[in-house]
N, C-alpha and C positions, 0 to 999 in steps of 0.2 A: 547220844543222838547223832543222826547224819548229818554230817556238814552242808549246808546249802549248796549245790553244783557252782553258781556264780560266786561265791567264794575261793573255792579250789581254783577256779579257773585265774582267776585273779591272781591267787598265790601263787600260779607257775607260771604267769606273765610274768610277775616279779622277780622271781628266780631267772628265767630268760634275759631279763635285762641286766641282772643283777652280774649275770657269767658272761654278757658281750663288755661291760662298764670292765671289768677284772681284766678281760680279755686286754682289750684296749689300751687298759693301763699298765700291762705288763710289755704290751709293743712299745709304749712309750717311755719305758723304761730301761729297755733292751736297747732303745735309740741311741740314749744315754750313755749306755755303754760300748756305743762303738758297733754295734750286731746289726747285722742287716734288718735294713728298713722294708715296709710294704713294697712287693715286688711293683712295677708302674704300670708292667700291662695290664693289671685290674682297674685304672683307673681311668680317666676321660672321658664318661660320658653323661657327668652331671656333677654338679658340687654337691646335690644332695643323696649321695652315694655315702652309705654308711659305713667307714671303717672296718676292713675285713678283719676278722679274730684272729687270735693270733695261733702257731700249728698247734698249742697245747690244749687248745681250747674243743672240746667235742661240742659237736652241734646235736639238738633232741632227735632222738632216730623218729619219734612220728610225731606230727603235729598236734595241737590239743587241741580236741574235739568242740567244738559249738556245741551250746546247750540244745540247741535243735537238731543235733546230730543224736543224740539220747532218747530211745525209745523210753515214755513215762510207765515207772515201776507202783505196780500196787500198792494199797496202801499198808504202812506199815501197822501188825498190832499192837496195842496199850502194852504200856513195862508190866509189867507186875510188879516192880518199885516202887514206894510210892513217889509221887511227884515229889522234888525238892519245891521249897518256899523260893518265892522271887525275892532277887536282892532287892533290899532298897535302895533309895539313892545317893546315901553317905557309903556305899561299897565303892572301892578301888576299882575303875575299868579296868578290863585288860588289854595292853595295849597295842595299836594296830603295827603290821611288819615295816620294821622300814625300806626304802627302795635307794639304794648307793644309785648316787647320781652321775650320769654319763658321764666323762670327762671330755673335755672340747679337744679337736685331733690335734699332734703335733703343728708346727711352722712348718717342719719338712713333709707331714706329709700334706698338709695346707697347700704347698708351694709346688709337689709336684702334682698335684690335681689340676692346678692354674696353667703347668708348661702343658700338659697335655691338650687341656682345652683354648691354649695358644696356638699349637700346631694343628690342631682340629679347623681351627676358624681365620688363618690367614691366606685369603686368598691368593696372594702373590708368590705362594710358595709352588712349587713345580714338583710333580708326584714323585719324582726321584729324592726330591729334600725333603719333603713332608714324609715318604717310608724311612727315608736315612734316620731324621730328626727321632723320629718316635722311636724306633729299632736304637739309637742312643741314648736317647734316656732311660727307655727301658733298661739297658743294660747296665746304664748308671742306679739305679732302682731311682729315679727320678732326683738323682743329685744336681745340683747345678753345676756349672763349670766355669762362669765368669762371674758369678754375684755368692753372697753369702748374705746374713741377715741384715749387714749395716748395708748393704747397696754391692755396687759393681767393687769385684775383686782385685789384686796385683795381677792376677792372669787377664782379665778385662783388660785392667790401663795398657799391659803390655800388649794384648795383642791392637788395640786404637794409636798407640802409637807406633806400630808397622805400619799400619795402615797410610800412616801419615808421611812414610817416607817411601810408601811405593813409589812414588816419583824418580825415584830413583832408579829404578827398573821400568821405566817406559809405561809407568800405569798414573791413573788416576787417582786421585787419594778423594776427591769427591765424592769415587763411586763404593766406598767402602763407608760413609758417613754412619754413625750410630748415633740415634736421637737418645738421651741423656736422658733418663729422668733419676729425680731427685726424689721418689716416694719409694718407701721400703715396705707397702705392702705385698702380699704376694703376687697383684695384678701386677704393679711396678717391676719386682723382681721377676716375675716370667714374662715380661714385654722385654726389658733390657736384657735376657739370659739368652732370649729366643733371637732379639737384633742381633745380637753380636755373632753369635751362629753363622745364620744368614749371613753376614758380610765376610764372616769368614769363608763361606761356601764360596760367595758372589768371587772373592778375593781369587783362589783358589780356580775357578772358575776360567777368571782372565787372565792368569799367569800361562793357563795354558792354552789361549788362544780362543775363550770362548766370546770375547767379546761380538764378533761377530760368525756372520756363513762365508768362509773362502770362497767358496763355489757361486756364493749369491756377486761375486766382484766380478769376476769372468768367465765365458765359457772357457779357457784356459787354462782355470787356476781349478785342479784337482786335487784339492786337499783338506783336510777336516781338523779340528781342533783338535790335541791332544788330552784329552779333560780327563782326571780322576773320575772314577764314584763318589761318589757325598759321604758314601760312611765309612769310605778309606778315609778322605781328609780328616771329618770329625775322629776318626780313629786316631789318626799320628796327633792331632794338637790337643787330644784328649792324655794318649800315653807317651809324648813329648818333653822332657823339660824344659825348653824355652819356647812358646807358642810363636816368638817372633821368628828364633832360628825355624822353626815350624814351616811359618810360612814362607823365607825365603827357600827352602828347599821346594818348592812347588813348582817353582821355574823352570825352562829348560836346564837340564843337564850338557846342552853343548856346548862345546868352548868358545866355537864363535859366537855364540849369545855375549857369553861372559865377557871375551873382550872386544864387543864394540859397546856394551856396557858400561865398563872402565873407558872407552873411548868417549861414550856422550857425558860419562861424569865430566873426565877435562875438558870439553869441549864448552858444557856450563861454567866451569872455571873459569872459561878464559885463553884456556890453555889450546895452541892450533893440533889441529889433530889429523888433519889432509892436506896433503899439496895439490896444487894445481896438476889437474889430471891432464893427460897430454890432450891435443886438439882433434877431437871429432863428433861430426855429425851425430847426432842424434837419430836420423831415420835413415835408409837405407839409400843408395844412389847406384845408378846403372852403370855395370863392372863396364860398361866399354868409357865410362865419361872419362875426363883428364885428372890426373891425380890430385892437383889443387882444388880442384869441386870435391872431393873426399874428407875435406875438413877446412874447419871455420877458422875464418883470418887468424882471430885473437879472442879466445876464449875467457869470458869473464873468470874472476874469481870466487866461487862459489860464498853465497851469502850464510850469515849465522842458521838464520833459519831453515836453510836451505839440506844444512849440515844436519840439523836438529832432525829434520825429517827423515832423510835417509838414512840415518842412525832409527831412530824408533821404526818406521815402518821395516827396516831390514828385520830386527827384532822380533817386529810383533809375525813376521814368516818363519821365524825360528820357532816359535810355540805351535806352528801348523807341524813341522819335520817327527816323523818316528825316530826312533832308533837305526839309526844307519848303520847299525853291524859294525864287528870288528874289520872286516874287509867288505870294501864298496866300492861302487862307480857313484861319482857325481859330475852328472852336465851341465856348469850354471850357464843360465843361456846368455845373458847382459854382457860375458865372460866370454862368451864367443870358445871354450876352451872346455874339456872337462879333465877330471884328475884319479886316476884310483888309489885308494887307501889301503894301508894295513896297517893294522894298530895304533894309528892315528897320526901315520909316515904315509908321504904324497911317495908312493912310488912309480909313479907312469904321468903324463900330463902330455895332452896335445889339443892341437887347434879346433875347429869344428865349425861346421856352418851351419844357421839355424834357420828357422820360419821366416819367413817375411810378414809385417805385421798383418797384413789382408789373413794370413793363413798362419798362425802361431803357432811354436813348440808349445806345446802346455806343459804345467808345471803336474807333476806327478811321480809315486817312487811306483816298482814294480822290481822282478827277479829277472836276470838274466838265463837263457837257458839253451838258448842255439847259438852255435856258430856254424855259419852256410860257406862256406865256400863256392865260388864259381856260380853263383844264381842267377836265377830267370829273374828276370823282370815282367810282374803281369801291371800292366796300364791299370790304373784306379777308372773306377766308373766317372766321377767326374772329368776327369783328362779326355775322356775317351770323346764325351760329348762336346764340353766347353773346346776342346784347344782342337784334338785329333778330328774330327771328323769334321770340321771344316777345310781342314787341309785337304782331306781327301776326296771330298767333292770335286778340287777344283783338280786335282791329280793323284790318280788310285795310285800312280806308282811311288806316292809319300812312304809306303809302308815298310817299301823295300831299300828305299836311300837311307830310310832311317833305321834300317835293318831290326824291324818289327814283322813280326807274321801275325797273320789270323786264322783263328778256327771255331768254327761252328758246327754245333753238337760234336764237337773233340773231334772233327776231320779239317784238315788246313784246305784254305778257300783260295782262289786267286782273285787280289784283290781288284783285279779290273774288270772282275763277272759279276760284282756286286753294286747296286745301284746304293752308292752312298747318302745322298740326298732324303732316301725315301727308310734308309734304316737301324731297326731300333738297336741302336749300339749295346742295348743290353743281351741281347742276344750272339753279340759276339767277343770271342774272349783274344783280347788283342799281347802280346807279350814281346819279350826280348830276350834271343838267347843269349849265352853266356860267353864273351866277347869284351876284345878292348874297348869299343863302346856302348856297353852293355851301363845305364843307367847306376848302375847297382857295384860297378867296379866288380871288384874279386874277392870281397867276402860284405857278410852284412850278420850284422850281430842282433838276435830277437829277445826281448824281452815281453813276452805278449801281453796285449792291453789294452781296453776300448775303443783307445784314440787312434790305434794303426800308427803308429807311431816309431820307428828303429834306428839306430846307426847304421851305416855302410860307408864303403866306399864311393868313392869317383872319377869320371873320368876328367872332368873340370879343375884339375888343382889350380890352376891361375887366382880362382878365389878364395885360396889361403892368403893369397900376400895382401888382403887389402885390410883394413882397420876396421870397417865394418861387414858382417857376415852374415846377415840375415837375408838369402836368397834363396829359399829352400821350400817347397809346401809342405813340413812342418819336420820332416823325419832332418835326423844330424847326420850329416855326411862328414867322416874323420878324415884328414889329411895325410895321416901312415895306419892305415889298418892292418897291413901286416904285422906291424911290430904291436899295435894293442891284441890282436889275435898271439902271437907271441908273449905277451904279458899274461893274458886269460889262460890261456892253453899251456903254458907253462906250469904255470900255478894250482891248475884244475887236474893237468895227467901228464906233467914232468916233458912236453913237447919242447924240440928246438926249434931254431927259427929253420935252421935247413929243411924241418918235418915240413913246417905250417910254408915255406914257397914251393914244394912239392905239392899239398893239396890246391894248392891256388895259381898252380902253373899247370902240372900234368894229369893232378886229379880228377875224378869225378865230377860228371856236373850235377849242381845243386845239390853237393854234399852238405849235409848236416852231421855237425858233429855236437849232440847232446854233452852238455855239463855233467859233470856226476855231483857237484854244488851248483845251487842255485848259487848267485853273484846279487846283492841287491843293487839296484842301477835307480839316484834317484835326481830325477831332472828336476835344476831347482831354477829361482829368479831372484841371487844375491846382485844387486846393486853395489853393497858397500861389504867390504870383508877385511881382516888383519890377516897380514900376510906371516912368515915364520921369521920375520925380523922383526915386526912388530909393530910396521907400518902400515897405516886405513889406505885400501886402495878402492876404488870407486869407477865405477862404469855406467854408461847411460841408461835412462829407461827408455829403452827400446820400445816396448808396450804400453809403456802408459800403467802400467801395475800398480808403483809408486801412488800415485795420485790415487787409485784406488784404494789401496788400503790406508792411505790417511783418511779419508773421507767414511771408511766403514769403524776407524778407531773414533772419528768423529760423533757416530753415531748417525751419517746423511751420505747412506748406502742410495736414497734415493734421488741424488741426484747425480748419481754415476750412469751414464752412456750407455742406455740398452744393448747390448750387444745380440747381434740377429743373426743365430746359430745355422752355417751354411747347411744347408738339407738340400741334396742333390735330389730335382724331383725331373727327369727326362720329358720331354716335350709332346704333346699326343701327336699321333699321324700326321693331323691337319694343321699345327701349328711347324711340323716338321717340314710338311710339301711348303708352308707359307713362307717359310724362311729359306727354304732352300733354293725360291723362284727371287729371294733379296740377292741372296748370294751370288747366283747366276748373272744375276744382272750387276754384280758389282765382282764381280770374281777377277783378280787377277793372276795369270799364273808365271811372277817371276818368284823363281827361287820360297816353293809354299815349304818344302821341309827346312829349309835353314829360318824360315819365319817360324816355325813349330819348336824348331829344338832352341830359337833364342830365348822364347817362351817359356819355356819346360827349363833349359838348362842355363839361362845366362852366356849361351857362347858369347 
């Protein structure tokens, strides 16, 4: 006789279940042995997601049919048989199939179901950790890394207790906190698997300066945090052997990091670790005053805390710096000085003049790649308006004492046909040829870069001799640039120094002579540094920096001094005639270019 349809279908239900139940339990037993577990990327997007079979296992090439998918067949004709007799009901039933009951999923892969839908649903995670996080477990096939069944692992403790002596390295040990729980279900174990992570990222994070935005402290400060990717880090403390060594390698790799480091450890000690830095002023003072206004009576002795700060804040501008190259320029501006490198030997070092705080050096690296010889001087837009063109209202022939020319649309103008008062300085392109007083000296070294920012020479050396050097609107004027052009040019294409005062005596003007290496040139703002004997030297904060980056390590970036980014916007017609009729009336004409160039140059 024909089987019932709802029958059959029944019996290959059971069969179905019967090879996912086998399936399963063969995963779960390959576990056992060590064989790779359910990949993770299948999993995540429900707990009630049923255990993938395992590759041995074939799935039914077509589905089994609904009884109402069955068109109904005729009826069948009588046997020719006779009927068998009904049993009665002392006969033996036959007995129905059994169905092998699922097995419940392993712990591991219980547990990586939970990290998944940990990283799925914590908001506080940032799309770069949340892709890291999942792209690593994944690749773990959802293993954990800090816990195991009984709770948090020896790799857990040990990485919580780095955490606890970041202090050590100028961090927080607050910010790396891991809330502890004491439940060893799977929710438990993928909350503490997932923390610990996270604070290794967070960790990881501020080692390289992520604590705060450089940039958000001052218009000045060009520079950005040095961060890993998230699934580099989890990479090295994943294939690491010591997760602590792990994460002390996250730091900078400069030296100076490392030994003002060993400098704030003894300093916590107890141990003095600066002398009394010799006497001066902290802000800039006018090169004509008297030498004793150049510096303070009697200079307190720097307090603990005082120590503490300029040690961590120098630091934490260490995790902003790249790679400085095997051979470099570095400008520190506090430093008044900058130095070139090879190999990690000071071989060149000289004086240098920097911004004045109204108009900053900013802090920023970039490549060197010109050396000018003999160059123009063209006037910035703002000079032209602010300082110059009030001079020459009150006397066209400022132009010519200050051995400046003009020309507009590229033909030279005399400057006494031109109604000053009434015009738009942007239209005339004012400059300086190439002369003993030529703004720009006899050579000027470019490293191009948003700020307009270069070294050069000058005519001014008077203000190498003083203690403080910040007189400049913003570019470094060197004190011997022949002999740094001699160091550069040496080293770039084997030049002597008889070469380089030939180009800068009888040469071309506004020669450029292209590098065949770029040079990296990076302007920095160390306060406190170890010198090669081994001694903390310390210089003022000139800018005010200092205090800003405590306050952003602080986390109370917002109550740092707006700073209100000079934007040169030129005067309309009518506010131009309005000032020019002030002028007039208060115009005086003793000595307008030597008022101009005190201006400009500090004579």
């Amino acid at each position: 006789m024909m089987r019932p349809l709802k029958t059959t279908n029944n019996l290959l239900a059971t069969l179905l279940l019967s090879t996912a139940a086998t399936a399963l339990a063969s995963q779960a037993f390959a576990q056992e042995l060590k064989m790779p577990p359910v990949p993770f990327g299948v999993l995540g997007l429900s707990k009630d997601l049923q255990p993938p079979m395992s590759a041995s296992a074939t799935p039914a090439a077509t589905p089994v049919p609904t009884q109402t998918a069955i068109p109904t067949p005729p009826p069948a004709p009588e046997p020719l048989v006779p009927t068998q007799p009904a049993t009665n009901a002392s006969a033996t039933p036959v007995p129905a199939p059994t169905v092998a009951p699922i097995p419940a999923a392993t712990p591991a892969f219980a547990l990586s179901v939970e990290l998944a839908e940990r990283i799925t649903r914590d908001r506080g995670l940032s799309r770069e950790d949340r892709d890291a996080l999942t792209k690593f477990y994944d690749g773990r096939q959802g293993a954990p890394l800090w816990v195991d069944a009984k709770g948090i692992n020896k790799n857990g403790d040990t990485l919580r207790a780095e955490f606890e002596k970041s202090v050590d390295y100028a961090l927080t040990p607050s910010s790396y906190k891991v809330a502890l729980s004491t439940e060893t279900t799977n929710v438990g174990l993928a909350d503490s698997e997932i923390a610990h992570s996270t604070a290794a990222l967070r960790y990881a994070r501020h080692a390289r300066g992520g604590r705060m935005d450089p940039t958000a402290l001052s218009n000045a400060i060009d520079r950005k945090a040095q961060l890993l990717p998230s699934a580099e880090v989890l990479a090295a403390l994943a294939n690491g052997k010591d997760s602590a060594e792990t994460l002390r390698g996250f730091h900078p790799r400069h030296p100076q990091f490392e030994a003002l480091r060993q400098k704030l450890l003894k300093h916590r000690a107890g141990e003095t670790v600066v002398e009394l830095p010799p006497a001066a002023a902290s802000a800039p003072v006018a090169p004509n005053a008297k030498a004793k206004s150049q510096v303070q009576a009697q200079p307190k002795a720097p307090s603990a805390a005082s120590i503490e700060r300029k040690l961590v804040t120098n630091m934490e501008m260490w995790r902003w710096m790249p790679d400085m190259g095997a051979y470099h320029i570095q400008s520190n501006i506090p430093e008044y000085q900058f130095r070139v490198v090879r190999e990690g030997k000071v071989v060149h070092t000289e004086r240098i003049i920097v911004g004045k705080p109204v108009t900053m050096t900013p802090m920023f690296s970039d490549e060197m790649r010109l050396v000018v010889f003999k160059p123009f001087w063209n006037v910035p837009e703002s000079i032209k308006w602010k300082e110059l063109q009030p001079q020459l209202m009150r006397s066209s022939g400022a132009l010519s004492k200050a051995g400046l020319k003009a020309q507009i649309n590229g033909r030279d103008v005399d400057p006494g046909a031109v109604e000053w008062d009434l015009m738009d300085m942007r239209q005339v392109h004012i400059f300086q040829p190439p002369g003993p007083a030529n703004a720009l000296g006899q050579v000027k070294f470019l490293f191009p870069n948003k700020h307009d920012v270069y070294m050069h020479d000058t005519p001014t050396k008077n203000l190498f001799n003083t203690t403080v050097r910040s007189y400049s609107h913003g570019c470094m004027r060197v004190r011997d640039p022949l002999k740094f052009a001699e160091v550069i040019l040496g080293n770039d294409k084997g030049w002597s120094r008889e070469q380089i005062n030939r180009l800068a005596n009888t040469g071309p003007d506004n020669n450029e002579v292209k590098l065949d290496k770029k040079v990296p040139v990076h302007v920095t703002y160390f306060t406190a540094w170890v010198d090669a004997d081994g001694k903390m030297q310390t210089a003022n904060d000139i800018y005010g920096h200092e205090n800003r980056v405590q306050l952003g390590i602080e986390g109370k970036t917002h109550l740092i001094a707006q700073q209100k980014e000079e934007k040169f916007a030129p005067p309309t017609r009518e506010e131009r005639a309005r000032i020019a009729q002030q002028r007039r009336q208060t115009a005086q004409q003793q000595d307008p270019i030597g008022n101009m160039f005190k201006s400009l140059f500090n004579f």
